[in-house]
C-alpha positions in Angstrom: 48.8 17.6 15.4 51.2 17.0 12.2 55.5 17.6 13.2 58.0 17.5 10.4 61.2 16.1 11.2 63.3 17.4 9.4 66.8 17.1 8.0 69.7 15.7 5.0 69.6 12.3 6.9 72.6 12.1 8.4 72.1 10.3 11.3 73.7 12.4 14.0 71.3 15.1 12.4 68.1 13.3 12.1 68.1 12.1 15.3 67.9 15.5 16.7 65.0 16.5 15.0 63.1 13.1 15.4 64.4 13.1 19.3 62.8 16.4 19.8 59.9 14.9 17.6 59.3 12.8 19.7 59.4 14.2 23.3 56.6 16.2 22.0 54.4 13.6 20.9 54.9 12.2 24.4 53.0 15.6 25.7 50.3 16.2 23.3 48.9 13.6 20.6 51.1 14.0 17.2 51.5 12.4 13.9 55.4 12.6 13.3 56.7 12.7 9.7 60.5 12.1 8.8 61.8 14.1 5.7 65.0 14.1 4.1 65.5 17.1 2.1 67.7 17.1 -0.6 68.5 19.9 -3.2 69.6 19.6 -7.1 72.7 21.0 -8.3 73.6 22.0 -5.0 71.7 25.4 -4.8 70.3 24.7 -1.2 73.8 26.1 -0.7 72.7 29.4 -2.7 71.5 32.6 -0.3 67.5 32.2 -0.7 67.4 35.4 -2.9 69.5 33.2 -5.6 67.1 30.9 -6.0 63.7 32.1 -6.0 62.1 29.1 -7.4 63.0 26.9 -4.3 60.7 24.3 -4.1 61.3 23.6 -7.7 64.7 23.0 -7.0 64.3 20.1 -3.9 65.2 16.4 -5.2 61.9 14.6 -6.0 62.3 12.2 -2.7 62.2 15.2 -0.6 58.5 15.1 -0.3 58.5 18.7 1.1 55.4 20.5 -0.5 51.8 21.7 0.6 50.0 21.1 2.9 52.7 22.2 5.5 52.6 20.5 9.4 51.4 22.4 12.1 55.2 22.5 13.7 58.3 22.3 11.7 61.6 21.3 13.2 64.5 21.0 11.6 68.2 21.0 11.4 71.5 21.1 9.4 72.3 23.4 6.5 70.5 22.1 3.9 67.4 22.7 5.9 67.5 26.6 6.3 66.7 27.9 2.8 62.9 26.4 3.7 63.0 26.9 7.3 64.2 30.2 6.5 61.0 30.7 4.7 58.1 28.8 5.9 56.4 30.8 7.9 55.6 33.0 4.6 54.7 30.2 2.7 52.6 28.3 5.4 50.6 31.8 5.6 51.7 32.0 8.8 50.1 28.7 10.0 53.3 26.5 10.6 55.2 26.6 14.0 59.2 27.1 12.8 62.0 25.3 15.1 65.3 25.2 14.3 68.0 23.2 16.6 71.6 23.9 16.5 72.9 27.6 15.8 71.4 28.1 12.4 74.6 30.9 12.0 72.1 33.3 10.8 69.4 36.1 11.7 67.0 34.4 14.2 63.8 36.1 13.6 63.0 33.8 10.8 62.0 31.3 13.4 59.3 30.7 16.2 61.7 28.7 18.2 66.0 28.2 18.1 67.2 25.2 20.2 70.9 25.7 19.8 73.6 23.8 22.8 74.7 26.1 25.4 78.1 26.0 24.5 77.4 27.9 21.3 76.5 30.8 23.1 73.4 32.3 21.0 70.6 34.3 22.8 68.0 35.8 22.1 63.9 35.7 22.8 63.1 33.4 20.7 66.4 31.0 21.7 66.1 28.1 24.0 69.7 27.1 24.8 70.1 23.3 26.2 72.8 21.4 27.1 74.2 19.3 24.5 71.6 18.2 21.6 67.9 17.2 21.7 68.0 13.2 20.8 65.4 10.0 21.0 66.2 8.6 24.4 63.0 7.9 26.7 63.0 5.4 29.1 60.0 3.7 27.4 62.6 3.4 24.4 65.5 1.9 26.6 63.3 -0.8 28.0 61.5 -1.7 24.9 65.1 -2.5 23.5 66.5 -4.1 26.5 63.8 -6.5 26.2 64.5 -7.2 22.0 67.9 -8.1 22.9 68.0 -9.5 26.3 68.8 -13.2 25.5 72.3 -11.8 24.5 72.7 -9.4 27.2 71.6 -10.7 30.8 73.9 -13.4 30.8 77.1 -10.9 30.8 79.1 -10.4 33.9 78.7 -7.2 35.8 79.4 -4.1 35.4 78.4 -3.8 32.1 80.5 -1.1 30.2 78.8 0.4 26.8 81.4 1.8 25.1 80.4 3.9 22.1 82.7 5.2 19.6 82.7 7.9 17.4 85.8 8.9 15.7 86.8 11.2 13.1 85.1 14.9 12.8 86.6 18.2 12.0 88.1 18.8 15.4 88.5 15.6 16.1 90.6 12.0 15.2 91.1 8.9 16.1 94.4 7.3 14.5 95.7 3.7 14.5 98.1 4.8 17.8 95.2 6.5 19.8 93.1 3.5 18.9 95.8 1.0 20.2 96.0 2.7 23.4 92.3 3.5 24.4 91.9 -0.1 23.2 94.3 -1.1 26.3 93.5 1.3 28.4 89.6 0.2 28.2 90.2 -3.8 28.3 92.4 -2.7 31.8 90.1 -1.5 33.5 87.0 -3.5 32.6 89.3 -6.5 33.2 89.8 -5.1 36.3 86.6 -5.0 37.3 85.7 -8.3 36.3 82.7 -7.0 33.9 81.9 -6.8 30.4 81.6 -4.5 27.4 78.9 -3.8 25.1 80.5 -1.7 22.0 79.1 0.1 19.6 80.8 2.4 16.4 79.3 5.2 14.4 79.8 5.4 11.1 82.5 8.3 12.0 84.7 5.5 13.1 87.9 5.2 11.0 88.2 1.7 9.1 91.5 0.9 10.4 90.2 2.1 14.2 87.6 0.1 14.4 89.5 -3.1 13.6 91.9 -2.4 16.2 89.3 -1.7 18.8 87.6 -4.8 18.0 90.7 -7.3 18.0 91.6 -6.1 21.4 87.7 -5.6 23.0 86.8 -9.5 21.2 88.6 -11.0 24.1 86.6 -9.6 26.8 83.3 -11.3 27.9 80.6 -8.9 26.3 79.3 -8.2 22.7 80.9 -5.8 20.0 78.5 -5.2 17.5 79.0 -6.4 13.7 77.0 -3.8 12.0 75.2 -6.6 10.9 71.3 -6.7 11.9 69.6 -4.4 13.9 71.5 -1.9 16.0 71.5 -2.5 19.7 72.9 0.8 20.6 69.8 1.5 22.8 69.9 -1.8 24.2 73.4 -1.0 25.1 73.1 2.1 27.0 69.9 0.1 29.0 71.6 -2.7 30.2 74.9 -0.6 31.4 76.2 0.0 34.5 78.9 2.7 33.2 79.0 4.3 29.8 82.5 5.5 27.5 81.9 7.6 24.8 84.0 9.6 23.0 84.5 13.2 22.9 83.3 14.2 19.3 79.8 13.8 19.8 77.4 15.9 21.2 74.8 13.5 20.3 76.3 10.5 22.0 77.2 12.1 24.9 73.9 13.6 25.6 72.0 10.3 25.5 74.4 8.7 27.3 73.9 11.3 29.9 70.1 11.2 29.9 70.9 7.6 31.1 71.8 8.7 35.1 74.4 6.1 34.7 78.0 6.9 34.9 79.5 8.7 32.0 83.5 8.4 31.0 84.5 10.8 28.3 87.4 9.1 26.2 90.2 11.6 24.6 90.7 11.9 21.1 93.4 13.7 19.2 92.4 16.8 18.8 90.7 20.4 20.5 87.8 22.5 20.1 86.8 25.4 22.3 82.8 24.8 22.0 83.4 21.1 23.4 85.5 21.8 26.1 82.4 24.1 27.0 80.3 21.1 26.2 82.2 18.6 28.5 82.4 21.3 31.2 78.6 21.8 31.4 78.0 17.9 31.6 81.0 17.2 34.7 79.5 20.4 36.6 76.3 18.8 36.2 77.7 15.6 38.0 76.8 13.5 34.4 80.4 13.0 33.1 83.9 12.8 33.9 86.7 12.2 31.8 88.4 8.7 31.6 91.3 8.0 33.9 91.9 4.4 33.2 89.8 2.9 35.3 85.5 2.3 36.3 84.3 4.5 38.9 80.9 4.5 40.0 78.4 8.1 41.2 75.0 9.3 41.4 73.5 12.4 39.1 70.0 13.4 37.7 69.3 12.3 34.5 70.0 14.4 31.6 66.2 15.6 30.5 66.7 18.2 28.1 64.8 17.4 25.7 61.7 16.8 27.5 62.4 20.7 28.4 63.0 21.7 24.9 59.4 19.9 24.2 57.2 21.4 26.8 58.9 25.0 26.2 58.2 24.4 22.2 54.5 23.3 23.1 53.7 26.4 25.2 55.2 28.8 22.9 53.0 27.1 20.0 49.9 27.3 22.3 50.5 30.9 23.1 50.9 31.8 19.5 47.5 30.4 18.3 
C-alpha cells in the first residue's frame, strides 16, 4: 500500500500527516511518501475554479503528479486545492484524508481528522483530541538509546521542557521568559533533578537566550540546535514533561508519553485551546504549572493509533 504524506513542510504540519502516516504502516504494510507541495505565484490560495490548470501551477519540487497513492493524507491550506480534488482525478481510486478542519465543505473527502476542540461533525469526521503526530514507543526507545551516553547520567527526575513560543494567539516576551525561566529552575532545583530542554522554531530570539542563561546552570542538557534533535530522546528519558500552551502538537505527544504533563502560561487566550487543555486535564494527562513537580498516573494519549485503525476500516469498506 502507497500513503502520501502530505503538506507545505512546516514542521508542526508535516508531522501530522507523517504521524498519522505512520500509525498506519504500523497496521497494514505501507510504503510512506513525504511531499511538500508548493504552488507558483501564490494561486494555491485561488478558489479551485480560478485555476483550472492546477497541477500546472505546483512548484517543480512538489513531485505531486500521476500515478496517485492508494491513501492520501494531508494537511494545511496549501494542501486543499488537490485534496479538494483528488478523488476526481485519481478516478476514484485514491483514499482522501484531511486532518485539521479543512474550513470547508467536507464531502470532498473520504475521511476529516480535525481536534475535538474545533467542533466539526459530520459522517465522514473523526474528531480526536489534540493532533495526530509520530510518537510510538518503538520511536521513543530507538532515540533513548542514540542519545543515552548524555542522558542516563542526569539526576532524577528528569524534566523535558519544551518550548514553543510565539503563534497568533499566543507570545512569549522577554518578561514572561524571565519569569517561567525562574519559576522552572525553582522547582526542579527543588526537586533535586534535571532538565532536558528543547525550542521550536516558534521560540522568540531574545526568549530563548533568556531561558537558556537561567536553565545552563541546572544539571541537565539544553539543546544547541546544533546536530540531530533529541526531542524524542527527551520526552523518553523524562520523568515529568513542561510544554507550553501554543501547541497542539507538543502537547499531544507529550501526552501520548503517560508521564506527567505541566502546561506553562503564555501571554495570550484562545477559546479553541482552552477547550484543548480542558479535554487533556479531564483526561488525567495534563495540568497546568503551579510552580512546582507533581507526580500522577493516566493512560497514554493513543489517538492516533485510533485515527489509523478507523482510516484503515473505512478504506477497506470502501473497496
Amino acid at each position: 500500500m502507497n500513503i502520501w504524506a502530505v503538506s507545505d513542510g512546516r514542521a508542526g504540519i508535516e508531522a501530522q500527516v507523517d504521524g498519522l502516516a505512520q500509525a498506519v504502516a504500523r497496521l497494514r504494510p505501507a510504503e510512506i511518501v513525504i511531499k511538500r507541495i508548493g504552488w507558483r505565484w501564490g494561486l494555491g490560495r485561488l478558489p479551485s475554479r480560478l485555476n483550472p490548470g492546477l497541477l500546472a501551477t505546483l512548484t517543480p519540487g512538489s513531485g505531486l503528479h500521476p500515478p496517485w497513492p492508494d491513501i492520501w493524507i494531508a494537511a494545511g491550506r496549501a494542501t486543499l486545492p488537490l485534496s479538494t480534488r483528488l478523488r476526481r482525478l485519481s478516478g476514484g481510486r485514491t483514499f482522501v484524508v484531511q486532518t485539521q478542519h479543512p474550513r470547508q465543505p467536507i464531502k470532498a473527502f473520504d475521511l476529516v481528522v480535525p481536534p475535538i476542540h474545533d467542533r466539526l461533525t459530520g459522517a465522514n469526521v473523526l474528531p480526536i483530541v489534540g493532533s495526530p503526530n509520530r510518537l510510538s514507543p518503538a520511536q521513543l526507545a530507538a532515540e533513548l538509546e542514540r542519545f543515552r551516553d548524555k542522558l542516563e547520567s542526569l539526576p532524577r527526575p528528569r524534566v523535558a521542557v519544551i518550548v514553543g513560543g510565539a503563534s497568533k494567539a499566543f507570545g512569549l516576551p522577554a518578561e514572561r521568559a524571565a519569569r517561567m525561566g525562574r519559576e522552572v529552575a525553582e522547582a526542579v532545583t527543588a526537586s533535586g533533578g534535571s532538565v532536558l530542554v528543547s525550542f521550536t522554531r516558534r521560540t522568540p530570539q531574545a526568549a530563548r537566550e533568556i531561558l537558556r542563561a537561567e536553565w545552563a546552570r541546572l544539571p541537565g542538557v539544553v539543546w544547541d540546535d546544533r546536530g540531530d534533535n533529541p526531542y524524542f530522546a527527551f520526552l523518553a528519558a523524562a520523568d515529568a514533561i513542561l510544554v507550553t500552551e501554543d501547541s497542539t502538537n507538543l502537547a499531544t505527544e507529550a501526552a501520548a508519553t503517560g508521564k506527567p504533563v505541566h502546561v506553562l502560561a503564555l501571554e495570550g487566550r484562545s477559546e479553541k485551546f482552552d477547550r484543548f487543555h480542558h479535554d487533556l486535564r479531564e483526561r488525567g494527562s495534563a495540568r497546568p504549572f503551579a510552580g512546582r513537580l507533581e507526580s500522577w498516573d493516566y493512560t497514554p494519549l493513543a489517538e492516533t493509533d485510533r485515527a489509523a485503525a478507523e482510516l484503515l476500516r473505512r478504506y477497506d469498506a470502501r473497496n
